[in-house]
NUBANU-584223 format. One record per atom (N, C-alpha, C, CB): residue number from 0; residue in three letters; atom name; x, y, z. Coordinates in Angstrom, 1 decimal, padded with zeros to 4 digits. Glycine has a CB too. Layout:
{seq = NUM, type = ala, atom = CA, X = X, Y = Y, Z = Z}
...
This chain:
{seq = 0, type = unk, atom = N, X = 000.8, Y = -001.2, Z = 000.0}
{seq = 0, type = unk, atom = CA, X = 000.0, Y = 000.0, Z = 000.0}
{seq = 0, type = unk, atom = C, X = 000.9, Y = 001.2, Z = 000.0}
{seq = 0, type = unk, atom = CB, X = -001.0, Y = 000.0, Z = 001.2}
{seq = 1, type = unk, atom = N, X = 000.6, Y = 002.1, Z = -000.2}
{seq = 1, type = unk, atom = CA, X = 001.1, Y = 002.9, Z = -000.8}
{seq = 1, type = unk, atom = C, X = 001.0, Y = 004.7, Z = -000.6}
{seq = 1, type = unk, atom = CB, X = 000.7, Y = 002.3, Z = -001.9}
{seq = 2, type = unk, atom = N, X = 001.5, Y = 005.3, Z = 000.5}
{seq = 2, type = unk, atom = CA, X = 001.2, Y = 006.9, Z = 001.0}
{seq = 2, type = unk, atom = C, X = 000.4, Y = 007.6, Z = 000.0}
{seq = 2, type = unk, atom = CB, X = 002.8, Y = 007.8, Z = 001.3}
{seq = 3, type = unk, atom = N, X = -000.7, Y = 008.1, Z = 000.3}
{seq = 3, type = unk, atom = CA, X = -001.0, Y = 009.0, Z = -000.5}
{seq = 3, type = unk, atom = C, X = -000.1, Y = 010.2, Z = -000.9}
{seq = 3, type = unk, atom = CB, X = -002.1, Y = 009.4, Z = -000.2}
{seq = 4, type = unk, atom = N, X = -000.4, Y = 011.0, Z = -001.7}
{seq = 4, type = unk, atom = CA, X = 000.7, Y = 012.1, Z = -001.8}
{seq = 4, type = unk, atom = C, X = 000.3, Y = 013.4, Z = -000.6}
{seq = 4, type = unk, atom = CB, X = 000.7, Y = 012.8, Z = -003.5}
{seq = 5, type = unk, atom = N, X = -000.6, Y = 013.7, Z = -000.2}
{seq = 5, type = unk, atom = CA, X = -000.9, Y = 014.8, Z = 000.9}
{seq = 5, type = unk, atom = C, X = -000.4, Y = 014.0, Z = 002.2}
{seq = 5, type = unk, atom = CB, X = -002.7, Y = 015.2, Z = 001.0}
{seq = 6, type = unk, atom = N, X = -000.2, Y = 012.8, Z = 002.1}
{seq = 6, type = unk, atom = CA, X = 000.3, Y = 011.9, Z = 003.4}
{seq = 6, type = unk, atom = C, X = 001.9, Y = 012.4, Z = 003.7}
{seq = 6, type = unk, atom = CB, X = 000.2, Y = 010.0, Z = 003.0}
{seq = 7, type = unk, atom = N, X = 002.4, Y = 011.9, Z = 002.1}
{seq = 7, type = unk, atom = CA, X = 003.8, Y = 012.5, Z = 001.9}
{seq = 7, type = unk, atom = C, X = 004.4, Y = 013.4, Z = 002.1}
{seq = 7, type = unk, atom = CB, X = 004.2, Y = 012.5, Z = 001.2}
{seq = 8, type = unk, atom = N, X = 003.4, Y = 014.2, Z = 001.7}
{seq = 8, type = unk, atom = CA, X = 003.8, Y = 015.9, Z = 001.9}
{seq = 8, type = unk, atom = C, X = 003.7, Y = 016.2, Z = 003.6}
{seq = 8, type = unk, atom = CB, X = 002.5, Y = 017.2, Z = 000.9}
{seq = 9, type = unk, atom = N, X = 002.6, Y = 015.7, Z = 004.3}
{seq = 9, type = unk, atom = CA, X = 002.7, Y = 015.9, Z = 005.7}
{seq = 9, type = unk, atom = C, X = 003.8, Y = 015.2, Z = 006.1}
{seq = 9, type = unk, atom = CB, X = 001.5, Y = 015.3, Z = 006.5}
{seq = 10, type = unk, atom = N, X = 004.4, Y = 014.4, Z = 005.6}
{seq = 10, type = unk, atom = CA, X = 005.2, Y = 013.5, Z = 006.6}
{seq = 10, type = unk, atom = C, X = 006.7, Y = 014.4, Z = 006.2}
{seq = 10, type = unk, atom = CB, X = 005.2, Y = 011.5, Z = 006.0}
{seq = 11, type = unk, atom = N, X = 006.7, Y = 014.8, Z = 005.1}
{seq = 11, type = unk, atom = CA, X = 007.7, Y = 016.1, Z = 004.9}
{seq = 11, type = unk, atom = C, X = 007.9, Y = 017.1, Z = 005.7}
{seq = 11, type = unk, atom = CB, X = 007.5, Y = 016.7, Z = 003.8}
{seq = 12, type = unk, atom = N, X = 006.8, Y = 017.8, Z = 005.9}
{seq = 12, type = unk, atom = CA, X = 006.4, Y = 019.1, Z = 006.3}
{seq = 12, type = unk, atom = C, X = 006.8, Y = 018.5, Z = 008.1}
{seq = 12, type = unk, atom = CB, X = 004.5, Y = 019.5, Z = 005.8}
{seq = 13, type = unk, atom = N, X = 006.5, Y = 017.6, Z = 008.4}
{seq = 13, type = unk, atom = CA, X = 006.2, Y = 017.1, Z = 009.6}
{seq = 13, type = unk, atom = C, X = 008.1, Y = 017.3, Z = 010.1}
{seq = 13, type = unk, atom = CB, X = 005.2, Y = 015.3, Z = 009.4}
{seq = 14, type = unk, atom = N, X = 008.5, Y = 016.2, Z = 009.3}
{seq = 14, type = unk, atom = CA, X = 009.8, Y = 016.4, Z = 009.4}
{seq = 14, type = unk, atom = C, X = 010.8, Y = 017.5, Z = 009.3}
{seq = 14, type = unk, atom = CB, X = 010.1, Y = 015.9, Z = 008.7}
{seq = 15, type = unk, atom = N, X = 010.5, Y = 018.6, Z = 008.7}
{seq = 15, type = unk, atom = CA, X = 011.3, Y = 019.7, Z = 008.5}
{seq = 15, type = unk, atom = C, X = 010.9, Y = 020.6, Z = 009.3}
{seq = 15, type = unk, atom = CB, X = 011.3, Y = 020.2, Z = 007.2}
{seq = 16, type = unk, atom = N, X = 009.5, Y = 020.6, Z = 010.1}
{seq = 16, type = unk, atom = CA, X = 009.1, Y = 021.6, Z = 010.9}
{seq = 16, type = unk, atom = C, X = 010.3, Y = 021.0, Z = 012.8}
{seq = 16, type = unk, atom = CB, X = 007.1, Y = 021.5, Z = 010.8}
{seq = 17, type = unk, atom = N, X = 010.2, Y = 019.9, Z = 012.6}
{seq = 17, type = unk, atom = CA, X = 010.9, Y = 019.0, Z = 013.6}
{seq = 17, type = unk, atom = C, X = 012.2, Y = 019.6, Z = 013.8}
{seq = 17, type = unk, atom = CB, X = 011.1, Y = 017.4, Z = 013.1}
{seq = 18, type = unk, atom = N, X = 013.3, Y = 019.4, Z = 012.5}
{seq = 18, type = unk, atom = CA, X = 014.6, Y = 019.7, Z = 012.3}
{seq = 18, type = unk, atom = C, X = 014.7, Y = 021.1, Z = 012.9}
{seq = 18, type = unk, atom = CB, X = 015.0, Y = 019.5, Z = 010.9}
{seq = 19, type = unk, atom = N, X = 013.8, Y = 022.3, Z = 012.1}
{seq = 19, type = unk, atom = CA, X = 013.8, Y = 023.3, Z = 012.4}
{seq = 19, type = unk, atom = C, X = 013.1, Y = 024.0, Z = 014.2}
{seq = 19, type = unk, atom = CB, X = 013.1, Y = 023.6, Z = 011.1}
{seq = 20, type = unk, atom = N, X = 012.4, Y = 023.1, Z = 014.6}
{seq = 20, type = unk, atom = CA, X = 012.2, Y = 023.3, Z = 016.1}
{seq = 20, type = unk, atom = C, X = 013.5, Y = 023.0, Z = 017.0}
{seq = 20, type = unk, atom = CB, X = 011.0, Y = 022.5, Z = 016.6}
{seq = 21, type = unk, atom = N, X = 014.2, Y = 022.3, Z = 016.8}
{seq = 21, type = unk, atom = CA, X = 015.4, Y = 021.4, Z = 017.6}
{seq = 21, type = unk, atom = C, X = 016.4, Y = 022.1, Z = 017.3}
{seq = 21, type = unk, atom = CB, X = 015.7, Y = 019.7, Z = 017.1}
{seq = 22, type = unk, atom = N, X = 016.0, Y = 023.8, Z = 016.4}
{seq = 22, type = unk, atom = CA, X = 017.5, Y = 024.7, Z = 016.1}
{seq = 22, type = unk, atom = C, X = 016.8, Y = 025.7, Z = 017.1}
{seq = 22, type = unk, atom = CB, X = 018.0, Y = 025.5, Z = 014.2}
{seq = 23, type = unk, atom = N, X = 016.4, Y = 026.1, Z = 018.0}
{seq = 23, type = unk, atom = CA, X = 016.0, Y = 026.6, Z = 019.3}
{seq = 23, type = unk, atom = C, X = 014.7, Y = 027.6, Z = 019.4}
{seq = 23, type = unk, atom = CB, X = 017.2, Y = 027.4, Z = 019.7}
{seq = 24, type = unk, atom = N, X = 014.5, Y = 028.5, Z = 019.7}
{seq = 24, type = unk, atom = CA, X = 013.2, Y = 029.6, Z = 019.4}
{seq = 24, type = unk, atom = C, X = 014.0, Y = 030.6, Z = 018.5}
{seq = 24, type = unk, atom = CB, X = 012.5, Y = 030.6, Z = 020.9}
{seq = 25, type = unk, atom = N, X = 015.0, Y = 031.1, Z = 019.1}
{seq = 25, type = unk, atom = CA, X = 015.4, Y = 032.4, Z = 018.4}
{seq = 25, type = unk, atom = C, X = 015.7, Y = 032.3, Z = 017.0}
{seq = 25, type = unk, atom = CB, X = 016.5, Y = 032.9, Z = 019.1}
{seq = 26, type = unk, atom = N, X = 016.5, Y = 030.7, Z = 016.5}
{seq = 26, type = unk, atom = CA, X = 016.5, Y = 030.6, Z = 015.1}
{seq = 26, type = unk, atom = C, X = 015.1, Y = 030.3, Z = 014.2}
{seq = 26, type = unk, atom = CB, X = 017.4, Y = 029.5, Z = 014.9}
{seq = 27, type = unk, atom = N, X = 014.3, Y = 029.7, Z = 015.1}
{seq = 27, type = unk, atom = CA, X = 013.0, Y = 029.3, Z = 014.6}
{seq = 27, type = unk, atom = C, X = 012.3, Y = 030.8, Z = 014.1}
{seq = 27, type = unk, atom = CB, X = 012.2, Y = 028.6, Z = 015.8}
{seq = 28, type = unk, atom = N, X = 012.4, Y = 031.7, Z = 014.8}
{seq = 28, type = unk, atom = CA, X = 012.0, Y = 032.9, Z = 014.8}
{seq = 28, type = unk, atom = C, X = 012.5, Y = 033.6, Z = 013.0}
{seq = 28, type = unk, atom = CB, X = 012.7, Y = 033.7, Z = 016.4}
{seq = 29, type = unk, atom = N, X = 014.1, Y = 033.3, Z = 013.1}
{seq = 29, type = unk, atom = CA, X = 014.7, Y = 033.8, Z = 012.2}
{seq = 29, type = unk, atom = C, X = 014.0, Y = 033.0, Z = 010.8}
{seq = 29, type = unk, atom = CB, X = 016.3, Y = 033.7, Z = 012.5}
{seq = 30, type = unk, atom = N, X = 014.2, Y = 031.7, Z = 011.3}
{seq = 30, type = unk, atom = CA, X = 013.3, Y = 030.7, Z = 009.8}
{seq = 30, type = unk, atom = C, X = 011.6, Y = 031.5, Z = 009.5}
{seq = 30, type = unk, atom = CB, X = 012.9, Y = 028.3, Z = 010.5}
{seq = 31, type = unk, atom = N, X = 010.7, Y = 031.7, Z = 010.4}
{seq = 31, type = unk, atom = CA, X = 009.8, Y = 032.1, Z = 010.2}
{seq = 31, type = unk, atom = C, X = 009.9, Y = 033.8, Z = 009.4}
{seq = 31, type = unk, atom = CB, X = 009.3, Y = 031.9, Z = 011.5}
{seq = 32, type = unk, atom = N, X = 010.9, Y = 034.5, Z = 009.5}
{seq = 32, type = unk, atom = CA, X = 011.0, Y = 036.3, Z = 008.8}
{seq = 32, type = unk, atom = C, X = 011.2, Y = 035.5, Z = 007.7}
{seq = 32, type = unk, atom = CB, X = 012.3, Y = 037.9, Z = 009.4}
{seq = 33, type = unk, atom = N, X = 012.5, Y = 034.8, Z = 007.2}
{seq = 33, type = unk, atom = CA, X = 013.2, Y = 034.6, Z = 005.7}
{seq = 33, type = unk, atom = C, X = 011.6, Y = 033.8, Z = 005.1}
{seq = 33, type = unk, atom = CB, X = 014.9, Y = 033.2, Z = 005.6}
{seq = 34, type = unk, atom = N, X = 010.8, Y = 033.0, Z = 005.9}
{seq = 34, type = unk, atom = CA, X = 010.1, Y = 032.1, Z = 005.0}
{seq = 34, type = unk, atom = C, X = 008.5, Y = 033.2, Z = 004.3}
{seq = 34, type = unk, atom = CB, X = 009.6, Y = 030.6, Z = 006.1}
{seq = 35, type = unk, atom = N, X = 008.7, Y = 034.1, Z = 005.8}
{seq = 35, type = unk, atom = CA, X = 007.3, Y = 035.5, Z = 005.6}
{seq = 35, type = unk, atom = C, X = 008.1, Y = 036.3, Z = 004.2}
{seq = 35, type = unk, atom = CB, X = 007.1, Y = 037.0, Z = 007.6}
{seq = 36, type = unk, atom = N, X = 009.4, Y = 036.4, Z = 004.1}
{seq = 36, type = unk, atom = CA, X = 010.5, Y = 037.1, Z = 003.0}
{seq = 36, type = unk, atom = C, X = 010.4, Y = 036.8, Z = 002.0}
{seq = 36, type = unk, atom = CB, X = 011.7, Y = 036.9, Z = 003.1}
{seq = 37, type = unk, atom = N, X = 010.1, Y = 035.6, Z = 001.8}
{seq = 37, type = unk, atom = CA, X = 010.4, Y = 034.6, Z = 000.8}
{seq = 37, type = unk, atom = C, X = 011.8, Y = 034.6, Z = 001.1}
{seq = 37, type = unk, atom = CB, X = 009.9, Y = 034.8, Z = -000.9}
{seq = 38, type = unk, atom = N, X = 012.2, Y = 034.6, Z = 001.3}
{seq = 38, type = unk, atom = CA, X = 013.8, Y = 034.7, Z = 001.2}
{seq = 38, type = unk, atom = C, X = 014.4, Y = 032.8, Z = 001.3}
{seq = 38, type = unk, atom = CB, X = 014.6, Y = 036.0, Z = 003.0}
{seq = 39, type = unk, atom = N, X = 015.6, Y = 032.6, Z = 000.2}
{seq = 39, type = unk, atom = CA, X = 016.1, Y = 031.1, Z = 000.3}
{seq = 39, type = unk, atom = C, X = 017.1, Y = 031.0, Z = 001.4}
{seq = 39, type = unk, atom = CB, X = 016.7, Y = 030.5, Z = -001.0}
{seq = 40, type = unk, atom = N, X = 016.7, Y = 029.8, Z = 001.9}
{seq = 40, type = unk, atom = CA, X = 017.7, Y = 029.2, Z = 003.3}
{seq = 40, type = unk, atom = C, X = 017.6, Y = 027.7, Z = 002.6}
{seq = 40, type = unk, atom = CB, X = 016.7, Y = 029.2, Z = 005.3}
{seq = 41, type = unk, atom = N, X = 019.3, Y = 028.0, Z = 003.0}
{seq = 41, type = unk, atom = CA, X = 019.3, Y = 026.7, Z = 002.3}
{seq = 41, type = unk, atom = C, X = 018.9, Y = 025.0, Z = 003.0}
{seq = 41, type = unk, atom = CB, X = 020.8, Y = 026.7, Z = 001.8}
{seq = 42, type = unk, atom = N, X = 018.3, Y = 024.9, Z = 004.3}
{seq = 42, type = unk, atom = CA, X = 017.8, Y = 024.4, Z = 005.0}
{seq = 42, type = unk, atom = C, X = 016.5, Y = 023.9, Z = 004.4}
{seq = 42, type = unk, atom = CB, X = 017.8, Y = 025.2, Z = 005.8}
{seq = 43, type = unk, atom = N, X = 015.9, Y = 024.9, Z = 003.9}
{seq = 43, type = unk, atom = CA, X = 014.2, Y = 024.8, Z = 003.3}
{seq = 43, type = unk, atom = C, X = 014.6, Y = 024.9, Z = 001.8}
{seq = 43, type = unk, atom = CB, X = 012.8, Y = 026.4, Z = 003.9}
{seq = 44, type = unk, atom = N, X = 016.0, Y = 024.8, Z = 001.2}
{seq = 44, type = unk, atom = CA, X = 016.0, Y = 024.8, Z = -000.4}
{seq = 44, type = unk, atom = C, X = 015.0, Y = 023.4, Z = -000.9}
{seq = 44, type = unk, atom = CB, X = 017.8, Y = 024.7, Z = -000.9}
{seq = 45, type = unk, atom = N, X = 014.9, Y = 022.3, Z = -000.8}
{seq = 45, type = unk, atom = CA, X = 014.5, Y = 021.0, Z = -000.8}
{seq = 45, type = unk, atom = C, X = 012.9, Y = 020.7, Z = -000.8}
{seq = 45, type = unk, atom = CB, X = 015.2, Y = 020.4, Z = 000.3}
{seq = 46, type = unk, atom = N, X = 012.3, Y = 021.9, Z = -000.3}
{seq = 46, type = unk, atom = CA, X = 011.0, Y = 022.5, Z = -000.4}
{seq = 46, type = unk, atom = C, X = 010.0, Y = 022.8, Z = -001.4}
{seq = 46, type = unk, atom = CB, X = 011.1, Y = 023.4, Z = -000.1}
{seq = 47, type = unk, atom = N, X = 008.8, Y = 022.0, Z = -001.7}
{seq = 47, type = unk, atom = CA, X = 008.4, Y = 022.9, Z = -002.9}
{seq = 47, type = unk, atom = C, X = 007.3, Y = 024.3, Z = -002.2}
{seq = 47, type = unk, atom = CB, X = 007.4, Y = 021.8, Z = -004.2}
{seq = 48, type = unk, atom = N, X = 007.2, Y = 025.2, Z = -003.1}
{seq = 48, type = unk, atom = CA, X = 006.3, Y = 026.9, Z = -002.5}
{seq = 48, type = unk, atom = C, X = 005.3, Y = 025.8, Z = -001.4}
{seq = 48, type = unk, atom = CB, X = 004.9, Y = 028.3, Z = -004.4}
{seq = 49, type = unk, atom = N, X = 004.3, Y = 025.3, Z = -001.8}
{seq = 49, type = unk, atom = CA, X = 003.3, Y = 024.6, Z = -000.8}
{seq = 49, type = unk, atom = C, X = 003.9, Y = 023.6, Z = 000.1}
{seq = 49, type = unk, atom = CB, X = 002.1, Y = 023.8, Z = -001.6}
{seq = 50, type = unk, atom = N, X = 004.8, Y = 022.8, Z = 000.4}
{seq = 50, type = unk, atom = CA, X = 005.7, Y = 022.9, Z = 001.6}
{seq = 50, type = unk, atom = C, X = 005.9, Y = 023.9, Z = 002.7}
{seq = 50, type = unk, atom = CB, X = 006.7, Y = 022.8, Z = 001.2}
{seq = 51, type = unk, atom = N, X = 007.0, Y = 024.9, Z = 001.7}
{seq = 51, type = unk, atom = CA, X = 007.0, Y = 026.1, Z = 002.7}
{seq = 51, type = unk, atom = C, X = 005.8, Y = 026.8, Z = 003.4}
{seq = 51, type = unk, atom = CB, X = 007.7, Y = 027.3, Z = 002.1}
{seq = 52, type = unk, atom = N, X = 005.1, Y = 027.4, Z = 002.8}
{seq = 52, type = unk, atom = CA, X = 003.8, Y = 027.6, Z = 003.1}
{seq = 52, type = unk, atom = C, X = 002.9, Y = 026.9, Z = 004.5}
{seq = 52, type = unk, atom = CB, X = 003.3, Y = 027.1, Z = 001.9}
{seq = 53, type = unk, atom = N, X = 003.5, Y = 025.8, Z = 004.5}
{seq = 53, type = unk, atom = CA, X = 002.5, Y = 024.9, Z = 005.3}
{seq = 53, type = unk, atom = C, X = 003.5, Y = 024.5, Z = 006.5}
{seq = 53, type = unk, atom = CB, X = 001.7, Y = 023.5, Z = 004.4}
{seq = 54, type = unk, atom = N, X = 005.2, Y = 024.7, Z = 005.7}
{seq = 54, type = unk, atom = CA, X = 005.8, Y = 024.8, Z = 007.3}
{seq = 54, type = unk, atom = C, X = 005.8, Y = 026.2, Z = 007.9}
{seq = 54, type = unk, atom = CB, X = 007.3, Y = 024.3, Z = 007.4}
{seq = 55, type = unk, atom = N, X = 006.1, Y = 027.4, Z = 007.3}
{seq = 55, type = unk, atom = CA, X = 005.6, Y = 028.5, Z = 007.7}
{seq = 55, type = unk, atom = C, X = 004.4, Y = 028.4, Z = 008.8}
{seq = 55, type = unk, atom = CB, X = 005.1, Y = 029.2, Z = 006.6}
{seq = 56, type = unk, atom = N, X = 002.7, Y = 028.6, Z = 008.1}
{seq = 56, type = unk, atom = CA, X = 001.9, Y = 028.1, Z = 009.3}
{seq = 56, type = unk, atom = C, X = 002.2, Y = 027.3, Z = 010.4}
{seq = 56, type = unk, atom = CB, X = 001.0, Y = 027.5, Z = 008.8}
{seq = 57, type = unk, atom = N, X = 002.9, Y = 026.4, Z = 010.3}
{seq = 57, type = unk, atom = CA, X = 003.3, Y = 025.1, Z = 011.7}
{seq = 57, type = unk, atom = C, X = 003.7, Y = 025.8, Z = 012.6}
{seq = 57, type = unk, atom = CB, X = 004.6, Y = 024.0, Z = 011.6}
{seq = 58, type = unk, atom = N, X = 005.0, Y = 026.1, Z = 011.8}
{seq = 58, type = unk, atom = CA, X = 005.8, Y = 027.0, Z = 012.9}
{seq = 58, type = unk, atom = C, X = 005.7, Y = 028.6, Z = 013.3}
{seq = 58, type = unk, atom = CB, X = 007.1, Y = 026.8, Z = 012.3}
{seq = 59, type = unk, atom = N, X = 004.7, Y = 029.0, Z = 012.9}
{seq = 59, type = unk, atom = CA, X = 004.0, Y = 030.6, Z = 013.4}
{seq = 59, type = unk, atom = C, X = 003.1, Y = 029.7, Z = 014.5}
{seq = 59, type = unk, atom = CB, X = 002.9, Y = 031.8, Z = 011.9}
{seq = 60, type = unk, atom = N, X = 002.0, Y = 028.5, Z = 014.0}
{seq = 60, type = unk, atom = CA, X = 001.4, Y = 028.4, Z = 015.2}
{seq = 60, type = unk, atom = C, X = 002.1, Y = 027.7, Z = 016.6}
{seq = 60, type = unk, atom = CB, X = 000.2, Y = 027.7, Z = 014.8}
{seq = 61, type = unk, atom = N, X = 003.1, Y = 026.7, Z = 015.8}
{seq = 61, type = unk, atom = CA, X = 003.7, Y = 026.3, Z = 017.2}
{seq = 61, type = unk, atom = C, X = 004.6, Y = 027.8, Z = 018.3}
{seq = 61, type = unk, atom = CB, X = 005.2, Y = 024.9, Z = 016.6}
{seq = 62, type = unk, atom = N, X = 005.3, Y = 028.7, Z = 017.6}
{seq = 62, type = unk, atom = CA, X = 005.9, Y = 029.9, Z = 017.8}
{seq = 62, type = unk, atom = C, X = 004.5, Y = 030.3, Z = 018.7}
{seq = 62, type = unk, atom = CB, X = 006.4, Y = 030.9, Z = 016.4}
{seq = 63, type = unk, atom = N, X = 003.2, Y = 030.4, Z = 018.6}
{seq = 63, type = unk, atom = CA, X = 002.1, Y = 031.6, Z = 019.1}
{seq = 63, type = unk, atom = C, X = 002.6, Y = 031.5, Z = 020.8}
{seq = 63, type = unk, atom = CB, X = 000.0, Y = 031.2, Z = 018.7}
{seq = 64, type = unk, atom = N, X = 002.9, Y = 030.2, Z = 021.0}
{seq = 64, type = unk, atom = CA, X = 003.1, Y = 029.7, Z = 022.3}
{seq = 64, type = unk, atom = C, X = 003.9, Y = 030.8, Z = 023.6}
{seq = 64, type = unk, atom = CB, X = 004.0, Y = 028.2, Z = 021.9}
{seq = 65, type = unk, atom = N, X = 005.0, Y = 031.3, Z = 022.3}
{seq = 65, type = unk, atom = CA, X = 006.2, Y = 032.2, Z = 023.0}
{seq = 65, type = unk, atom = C, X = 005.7, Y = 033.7, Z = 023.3}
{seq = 65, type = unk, atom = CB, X = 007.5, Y = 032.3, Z = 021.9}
{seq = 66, type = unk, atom = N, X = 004.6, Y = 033.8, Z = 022.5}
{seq = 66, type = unk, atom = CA, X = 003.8, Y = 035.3, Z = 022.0}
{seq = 66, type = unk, atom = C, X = 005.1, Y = 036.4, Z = 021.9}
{seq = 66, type = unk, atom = CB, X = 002.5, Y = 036.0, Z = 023.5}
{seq = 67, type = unk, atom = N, X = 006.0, Y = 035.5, Z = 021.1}
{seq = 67, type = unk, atom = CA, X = 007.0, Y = 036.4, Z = 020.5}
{seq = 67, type = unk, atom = C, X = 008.4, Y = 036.5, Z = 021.1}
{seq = 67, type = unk, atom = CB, X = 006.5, Y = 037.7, Z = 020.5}
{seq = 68, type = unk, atom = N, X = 008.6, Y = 036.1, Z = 022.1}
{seq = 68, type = unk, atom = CA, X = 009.7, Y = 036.1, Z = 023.3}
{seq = 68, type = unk, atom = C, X = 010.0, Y = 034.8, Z = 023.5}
{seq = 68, type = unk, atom = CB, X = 009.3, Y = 036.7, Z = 024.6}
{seq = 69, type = unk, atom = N, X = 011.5, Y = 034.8, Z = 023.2}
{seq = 69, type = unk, atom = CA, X = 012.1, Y = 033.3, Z = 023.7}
{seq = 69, type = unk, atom = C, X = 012.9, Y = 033.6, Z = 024.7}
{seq = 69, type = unk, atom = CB, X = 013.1, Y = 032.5, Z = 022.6}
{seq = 70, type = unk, atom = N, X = 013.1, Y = 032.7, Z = 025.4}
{seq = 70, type = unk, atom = CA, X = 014.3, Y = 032.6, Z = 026.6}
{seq = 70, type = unk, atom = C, X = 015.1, Y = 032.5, Z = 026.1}
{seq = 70, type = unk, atom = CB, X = 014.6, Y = 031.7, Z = 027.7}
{seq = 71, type = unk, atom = N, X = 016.3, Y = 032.8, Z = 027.1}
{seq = 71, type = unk, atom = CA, X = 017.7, Y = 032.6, Z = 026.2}
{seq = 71, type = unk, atom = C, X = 018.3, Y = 031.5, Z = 027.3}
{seq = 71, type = unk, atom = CB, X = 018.9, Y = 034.3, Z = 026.0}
């Protein structure tokens, strides 16, 4: 059997939002301006636009948590 493709793409998205949480708040913060930028990181180069898009959302809603302020 066989992943649908919206399965795949979650399981992508899922993954890259992961990698990118485990680089702390304050970088997370920085991934979230370049992705609102469009701007390329070569991190999220591997991305297609609806990827980013949907890791953007993840990680603004996982981020709402901080209401903008990370510890250091």
């Amino acid at each position: 059997m066989h992943a649908n493709p919206l399965q795949k793409q979650q399981s992508t998205v899922d993954q890259y939002v992961e990698y990118l949480c485990e680089q702390g708040c304050m970088k997370v913060s920085i991934f979230i301006e370049a992705l609102q930028n469009n701007q390329s990181m070569p991190e999220l180069d591997a991305l297609t636009q609806d990827e980013r898009v949907v890791v953007l959302d993840e990680l603004v809603s996982i981020m709402s948590v901080y209401q903008g302020k990370c510890s250091s």
